[in-house]
Structures are given as structure tokens and as C-alpha cells.
N, C-alpha and C positions, 0 to 999 in steps of 0.2 A: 352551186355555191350557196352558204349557208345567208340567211338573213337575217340580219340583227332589227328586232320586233321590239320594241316597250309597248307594256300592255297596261294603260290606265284602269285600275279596276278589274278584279280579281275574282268578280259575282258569277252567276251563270252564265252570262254571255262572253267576259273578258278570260272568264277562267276556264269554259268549253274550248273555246276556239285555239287560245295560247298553250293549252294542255298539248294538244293536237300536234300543233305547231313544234313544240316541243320535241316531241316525240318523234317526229321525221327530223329531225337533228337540225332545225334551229337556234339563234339565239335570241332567248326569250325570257324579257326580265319583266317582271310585274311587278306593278305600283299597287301595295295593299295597306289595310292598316287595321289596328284593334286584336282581337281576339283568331282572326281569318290569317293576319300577318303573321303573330306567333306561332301557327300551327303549321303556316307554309313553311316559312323560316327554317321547323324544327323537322318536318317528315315531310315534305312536299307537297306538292297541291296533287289530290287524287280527283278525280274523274269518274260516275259511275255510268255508263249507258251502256242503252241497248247495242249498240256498236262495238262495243268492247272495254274495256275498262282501262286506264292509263294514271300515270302518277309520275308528275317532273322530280327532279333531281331537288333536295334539299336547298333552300339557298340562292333559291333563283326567285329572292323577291326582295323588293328595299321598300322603305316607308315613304318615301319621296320621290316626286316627281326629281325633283335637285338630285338626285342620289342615282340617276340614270346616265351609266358616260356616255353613250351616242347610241346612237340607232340607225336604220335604213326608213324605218317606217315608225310614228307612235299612230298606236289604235285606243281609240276612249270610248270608254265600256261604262262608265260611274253612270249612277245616277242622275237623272238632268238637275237636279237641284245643284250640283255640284259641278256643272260646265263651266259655269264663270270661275269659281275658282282656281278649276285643272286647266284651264284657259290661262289666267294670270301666271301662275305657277310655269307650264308653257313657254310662256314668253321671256320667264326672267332665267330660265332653265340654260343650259349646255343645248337642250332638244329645241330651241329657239330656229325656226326655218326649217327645219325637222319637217317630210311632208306628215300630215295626220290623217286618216279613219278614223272618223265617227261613226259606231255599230249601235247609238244610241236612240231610244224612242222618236218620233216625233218630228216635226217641219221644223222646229225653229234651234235646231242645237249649234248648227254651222253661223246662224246668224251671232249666236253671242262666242262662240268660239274665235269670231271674225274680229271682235271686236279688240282682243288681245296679239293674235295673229294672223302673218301675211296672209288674204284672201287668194294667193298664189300657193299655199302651202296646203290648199284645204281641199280633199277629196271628196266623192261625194260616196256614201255609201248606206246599205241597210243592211240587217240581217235577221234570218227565220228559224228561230229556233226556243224549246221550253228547257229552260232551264234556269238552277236557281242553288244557293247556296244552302244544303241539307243540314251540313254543323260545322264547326269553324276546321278549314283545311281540306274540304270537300263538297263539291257541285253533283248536282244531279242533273241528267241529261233524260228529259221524259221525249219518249217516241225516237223517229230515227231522222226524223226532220234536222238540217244541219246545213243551211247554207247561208252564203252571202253573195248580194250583188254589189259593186264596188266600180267608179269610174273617175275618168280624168275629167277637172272641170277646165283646165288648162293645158295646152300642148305639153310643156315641159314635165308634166306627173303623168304622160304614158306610158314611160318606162319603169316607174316606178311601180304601178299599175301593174304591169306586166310581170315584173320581179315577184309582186305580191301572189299574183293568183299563180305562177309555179309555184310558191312556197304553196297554198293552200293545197294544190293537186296532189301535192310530194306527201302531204298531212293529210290526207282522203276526204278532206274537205268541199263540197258540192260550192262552188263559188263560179263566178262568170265576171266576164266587163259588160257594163252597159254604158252605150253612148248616151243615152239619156236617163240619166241616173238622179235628176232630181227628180221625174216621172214617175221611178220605182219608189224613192223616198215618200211619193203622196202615195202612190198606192197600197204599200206596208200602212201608212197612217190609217187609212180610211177605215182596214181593217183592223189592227189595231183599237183605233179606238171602239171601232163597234164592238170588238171581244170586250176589251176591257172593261167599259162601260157597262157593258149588259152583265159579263158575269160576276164582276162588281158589288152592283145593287141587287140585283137575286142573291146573289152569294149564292151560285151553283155553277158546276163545269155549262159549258157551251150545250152538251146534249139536252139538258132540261130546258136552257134558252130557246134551244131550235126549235125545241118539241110541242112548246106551247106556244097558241094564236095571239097571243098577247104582247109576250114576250118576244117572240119569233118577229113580229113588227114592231116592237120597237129598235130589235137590232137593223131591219132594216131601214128603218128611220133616220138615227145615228148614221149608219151609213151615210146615206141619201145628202143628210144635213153636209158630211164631211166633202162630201162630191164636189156638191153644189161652193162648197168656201174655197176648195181645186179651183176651180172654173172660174172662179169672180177672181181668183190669182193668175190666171193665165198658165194652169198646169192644164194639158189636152188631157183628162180622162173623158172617158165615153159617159154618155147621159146614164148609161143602163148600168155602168161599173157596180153601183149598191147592189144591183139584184145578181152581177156574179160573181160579188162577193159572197152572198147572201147563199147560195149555191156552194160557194167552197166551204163554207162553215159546214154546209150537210154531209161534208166528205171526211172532218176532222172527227178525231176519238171522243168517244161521248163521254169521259171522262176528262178530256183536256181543258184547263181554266188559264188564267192570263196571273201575271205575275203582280197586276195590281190587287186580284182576289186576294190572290196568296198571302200578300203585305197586308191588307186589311184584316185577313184572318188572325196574323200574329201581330196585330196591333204596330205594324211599321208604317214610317210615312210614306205618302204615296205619290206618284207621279201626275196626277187626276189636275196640278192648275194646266199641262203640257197638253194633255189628253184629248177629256171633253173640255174642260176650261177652256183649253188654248182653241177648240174648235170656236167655244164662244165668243173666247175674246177677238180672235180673225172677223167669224161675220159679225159684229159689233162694227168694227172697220173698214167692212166693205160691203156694209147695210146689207148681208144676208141675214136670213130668219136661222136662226138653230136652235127652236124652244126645247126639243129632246135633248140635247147636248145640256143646253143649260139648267134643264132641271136633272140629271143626271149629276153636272156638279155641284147643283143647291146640297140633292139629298146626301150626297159625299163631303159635303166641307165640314162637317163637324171631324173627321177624319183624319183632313188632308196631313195634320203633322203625329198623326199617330192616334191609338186611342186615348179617345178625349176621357181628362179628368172624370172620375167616379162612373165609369164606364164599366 
């Protein structure tokens, strides 16, 4: 049976996976807007990867969350700058109790998501993949990486749960349940931030980070910092988690960079207060040390909302 999906955000993560989705004969309406909107609007949203190439049906996107008649599932892809608003929007919506997926960066997106909507309505989820909007009306999918872990925080969202990851199977989607899914949440982070952060301020893919003694510690510092703010939350990662992280990084393509690089290269704002910031501002509040993390976001804040004037 088909499932009717709203996909907040249309970028590389909302418009990889809902493409997908698509294409194993779902219903899948996305919330897009700008120049990315018109081009969906008018030829559909294309898809390039290494997996195979796909492109939805014309017309399967509206400007508003308001403009969505129901759903089974909404999934929130936007940028975190913009949770609170697709948050309020949420709320005042048709999609109100609506359960949601967030496939967005970071520990703290469900916290303000919660603040508009039932904390019953709110699953917990992450997701692992490179991808990015290449021109308006088309995503790029680098590598073949393409999964997501996704669970019930509540008994009543196991079925839903359930509903979701056969749609993803049906779509050749690499997806799983996790019972402990705020667990997965820290562990995408920890990594995460240490790509981000390190490829970032080098401004080079992850190979060159690995590759140098310098560099190569201070990703795993970043790490380490992020463990340790885990742990003073009362998330169980293991003491050694940095260094095997620090280990997966040597397994990724020496070419692969984080999508905050990318935004910085083309002068976009960036997600850096969620990142290293928000790693800062955590131990700030649970009097952990994160001096790596926090000068990571010193040398980035001239950045953070795009490139800075006469730049």
C-alpha cells in the first residue's frame, strides 16, 4: 500500500531520499521554494547518482507546508536554521499530529521541533548520505552511501515506524529501526561534526585531513570533545568511540568533503552555531572542556551567515 510522505526540504537529503520514494510508487509531495521550486514545479526533481539516475513526476511540490492535504509521515530535511519555523508552520498546518522524521544534522533539532509539536508525534531518526543540490531542480548523490536509521520514541509510532521502512525497502533504500535511536543520533553527530569541522577550516576533502599529523588530531580531538559532551548527557557511547570513528574516516573516499565545506565554498550560510558551536555551547552547560570545538567555531563565525561583506 502506497504511503503518502511530505518531504520538508527539497536539498540533498530531502530530495535524494523522496526521489526514491517516488519512484517505487509512493506519495510524495515536497515542500520547496525559490528557484529549486520552479524547476521542480515545471520538470520534476532529477536525481543523479551513482545508483542510478531517477526524476519524479512534474508537480509534486507546493511552496508551503499549509499547501500539504495530509500525509502518513512528514520528514524534515531543511536546514536547522529553519526548524523553528517548519516547526510553527507544523503546528498551525492540516499536518498538525501528523507523526514527523527529522533526517536533519545535529542533537538538538527534535528539542525545538518539540516546542511547537506533540512530543508524541516526534520520531527519532538520522541519516548517512553526500548529497547536495547541483542547480535548481536537481540533487547530486556522491558515492553509494544511502541510508537511514529511524525509531519509535513512543509505543504508538511502531507502526508507523514500520510502515516507513517497507516504503524505504520498496525504494532500495538501506534503512533499519533502531530501539535506541537517540544513541545513533549522537553517534552521526560526533562524526559529523568532526568531518565538518576539520574539512571546513582546511577547506579540503577528508583525505588530506587524514593524511596529515596535524590535522589528522585534530579531527580526532573534535571527536573526543563531542564524546565526552555524549557522556556528561547521559548518551552510553564507549570512551574509545573518537578513535573508531577516527578509523571510519580512513575507510571514506579521499575525495569526500561535508556539506558545510561545500556551503562555505559557495559562500552559503552555514550550519557551524548546531555543529562545533552547539558542541560548545553543550559543554559550556555541563562544564565540559571543548577548546578544539570552540576555536573551530571562533575561526568560522566571520562565515556563519554567508560570506562576510568585502570578502
Amino acid at each position: 500500500m502506497a504511503t503518502r510522505i511530505a518531504i520538508v526540504g527539497a536539498g540533498g537529503v530531502g530530495g535524494y531520499f523522496g526521489a526514491r520514494l517516488a519512484a517505487a510508487g509512493h506519495e510524495v509531495t515536497f515542500v520547496a521554494r525559490g528557484r529549486h521550486l520552479e524547476a521542480v514545479r515545471r520538470s520534476g526533481l532529477l536525481v543523479r547518482s551513482p545508483l542510478g539516475d531517477v526524476r519524479t513526476s512534474p508537480g509534486s511540490v507546493v511552496e508551503s507546508v499549509a499547501d500539504v492535504d495530509g500525509a502518513d509521515l512528514v520528514v524534515v530535511a531543511v536546514k536547522l536554521w529553519d526548524t523553528e519555523d517548519v516547526a510553527r508552520q507544523l503546528g498551525a498546518s492540516k499536518l498538525a499530529g501528523t507523526p514527523v522524521l527529522s533526517l536533519q544534522n545535529g542533537v538538538q533539532k527534535d528539542t525545538v521541533l518539540a516546542r511547537h509539536l506533540p512530543a508524541e508525534s516526534l520520531l527519532g531518526g538520522a541519516c548517512f548520505i553526500s548529497a547536495f543540490i547541483e542547480e535548481p531542480g536537481v540533487v547530486r548523490h556522491n558515492g553509494t552511501l544511502q541510508r537511514m536509521v529511524f525509531g519509535a520514541r513512543h509505543p504508538g509510532q511502531e507502526p508507523v515506524a514500520r510502515q516507513f521502512l517497507q516504503a524505504c525497502t520498496e525504494a532500495g533504500i538501506d534503512a533499519e529501526i533502531s530501539e535506541d535511536v537517540d544513541r545513533v543520533i549522537w553517534e552521526k553527530y560526533v562524526f559529523l561534526v568532526g568531518h565538518s569541522a576539520t574539512t571546513t577550516v582546511v577547506r579540503r576533502p577528508i583525505g588530506v585531513v587524514r593524511s596529515h599529523e596535524r590535522t589528522r588530531a585534530l579531527l580526532r580531538d573534535v571527536m573526543a570533545e563531542t564524546v565526552a559532551v555524549a557522556r556528561a548527557s547521559g548518551v552510553a557511547l564507549a570512551e574509545d568511540f573518537a578513535e573508531r570513528q577516527l578509523a571510519f574516516c580512513d575507510t571514506l573516499p579521499a575525495d569526500m568533503t561535508s556539506s558545510m565545506h561545500n556551503d562555505l565554498e559557495h559562500g552559503h550560510r552555514l550550519e557551524l552555531p548546531w555543529l562545533s558551536g552547539g558542541v560548545a555551547g553543550l559543554a559550556d552547560e555541563l562544564g565540559v572542556p571543548a577548546p578544539r570545538n570552540r576555536t573551530v567555531a571562533d575561526i568560522l563565525s566571520p562565515y556563519v551567515d554567508g560570506a562576510p561583506a568585502g570578502a
